[in-house]
N, C-alpha and C positions, 0 to 999 in steps of 0.2 A: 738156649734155644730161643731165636728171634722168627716170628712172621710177619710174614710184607701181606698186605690186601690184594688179592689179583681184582675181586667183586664182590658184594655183597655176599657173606658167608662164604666166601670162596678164598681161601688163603694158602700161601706158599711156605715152607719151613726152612729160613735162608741159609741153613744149616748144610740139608740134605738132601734140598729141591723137592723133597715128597710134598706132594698137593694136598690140602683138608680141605674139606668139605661139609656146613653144618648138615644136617639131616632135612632140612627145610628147601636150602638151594640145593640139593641134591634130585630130592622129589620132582621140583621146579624143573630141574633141566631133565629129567628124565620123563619125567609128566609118569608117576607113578607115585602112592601115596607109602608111608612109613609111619608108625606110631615111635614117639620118641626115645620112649621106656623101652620098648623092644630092642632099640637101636644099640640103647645102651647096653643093656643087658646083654645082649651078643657081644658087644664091645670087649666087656669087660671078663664076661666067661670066655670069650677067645683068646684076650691077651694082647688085643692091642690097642694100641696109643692111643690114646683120646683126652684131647684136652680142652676144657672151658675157658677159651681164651678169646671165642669169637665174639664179637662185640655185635652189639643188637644195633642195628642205624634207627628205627623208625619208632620215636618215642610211643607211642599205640602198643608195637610189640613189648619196649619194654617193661610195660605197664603190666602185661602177663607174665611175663617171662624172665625179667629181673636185667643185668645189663649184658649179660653172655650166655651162651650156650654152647654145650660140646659140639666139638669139630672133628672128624672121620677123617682116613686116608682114603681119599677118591678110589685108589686100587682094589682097598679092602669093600668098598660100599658096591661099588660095582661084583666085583668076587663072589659078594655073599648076598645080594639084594638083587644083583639084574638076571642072575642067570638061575634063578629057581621057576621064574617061570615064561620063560623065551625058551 
């Protein structure tokens, strides 16, 4: 399993074509907030794919936050984050 960069925390699985998405540029483009713990934890009690693979660009971030952070299936973020309260 190889991913290509589409943007900043936004990355493609050049495998499967399924889109990921960190939890941060997710928030960003939807302009809604997400805690990250939660994120995961839904992640991973649902069963799906999530991997720490996305790389941090902005050395400030990675001074909290170490050099990656988990990435989401854009389908599933959407699925399970935008439509609880639209």
């Amino acid at each position: 399993m190889g991913f290509s960069r589409i943007d900043n925390g936004h990355h493609i699985d050049v495998d499967s074509g399924i889109e990921y998405q960190s939890t941060w540029c997710f928030c960003k483009n939807n302009n809604i907030e997400l805690n990250d713990l939660l994120v995961l934890s839904t992640a991973k009690r649902s069963g799906v794919s999530h991997y720490k693979s996305c790389p941090i660009e902005f050395e400030r971030a990675r001074k909290i936050y170490g050099d990656f952070v988990y990435m989401y299936p854009v389908e599933w973020l959407e699925e399970s984050f935008l439509t609880r309260d639209r």
